[in-house]
Legacy VTK file of the C-alpha trace (Angstrom):
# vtk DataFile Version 3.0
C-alpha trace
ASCII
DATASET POLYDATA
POINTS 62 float
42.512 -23.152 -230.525
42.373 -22.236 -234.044
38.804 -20.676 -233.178
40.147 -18.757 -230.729
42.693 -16.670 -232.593
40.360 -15.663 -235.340
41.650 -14.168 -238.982
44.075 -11.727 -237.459
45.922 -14.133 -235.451
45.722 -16.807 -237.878
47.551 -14.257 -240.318
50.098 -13.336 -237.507
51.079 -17.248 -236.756
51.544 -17.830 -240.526
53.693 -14.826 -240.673
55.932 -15.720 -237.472
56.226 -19.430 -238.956
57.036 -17.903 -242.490
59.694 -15.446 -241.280
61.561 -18.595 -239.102
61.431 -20.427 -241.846
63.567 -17.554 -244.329
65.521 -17.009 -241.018
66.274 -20.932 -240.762
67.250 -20.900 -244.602
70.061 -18.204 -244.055
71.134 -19.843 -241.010
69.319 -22.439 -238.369
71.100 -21.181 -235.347
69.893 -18.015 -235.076
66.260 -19.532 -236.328
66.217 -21.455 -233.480
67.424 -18.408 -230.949
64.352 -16.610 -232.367
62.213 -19.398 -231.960
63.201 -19.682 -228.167
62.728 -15.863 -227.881
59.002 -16.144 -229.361
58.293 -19.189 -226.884
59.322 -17.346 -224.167
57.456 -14.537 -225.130
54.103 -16.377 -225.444
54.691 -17.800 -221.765
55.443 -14.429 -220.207
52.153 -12.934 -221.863
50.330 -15.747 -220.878
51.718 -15.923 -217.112
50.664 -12.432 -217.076
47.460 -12.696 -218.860
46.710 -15.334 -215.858
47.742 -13.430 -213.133
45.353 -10.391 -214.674
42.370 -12.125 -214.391
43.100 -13.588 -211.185
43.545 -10.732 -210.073
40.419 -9.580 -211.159
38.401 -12.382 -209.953
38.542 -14.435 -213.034
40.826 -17.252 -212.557
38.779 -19.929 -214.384
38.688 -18.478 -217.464
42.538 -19.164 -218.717
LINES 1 63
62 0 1 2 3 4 5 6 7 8 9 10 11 12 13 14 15 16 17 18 19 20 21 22 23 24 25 26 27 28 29 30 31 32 33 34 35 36 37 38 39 40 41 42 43 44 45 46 47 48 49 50 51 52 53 54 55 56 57 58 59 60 61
């Protein structure tokens, strides 16, 4: 996976992880609201990421 994401989104995960982690010092609760909101994020991209390249003929490739 790591190969997939390249510099730039190696970068962006350490920042995301880094910014839950200051959020989690100051209070865990609302760390872990933000870390549900991220999650459920990433699966709404990727459901529609999916449904884009079925769309197009491409369902294999997800």
């Amino acid at each position: 996976m790591i190969d997939r994401l390249g510099r730039i989104g190696i970068v962006g995960v350490i920042i995301i992880v880094a910014g839950l982690a200051l959020t989690a010092l100051v209070d865990p609760l609302i760390a872990g609201g933000i870390a549900l909101v991220l999650v459920g994020t990433a699966l709404v991209v990727r459901g529609v990421i999916g449904y884009a390249l079925e769309a197009m003929g491409m369902s294999g490739m997800l």
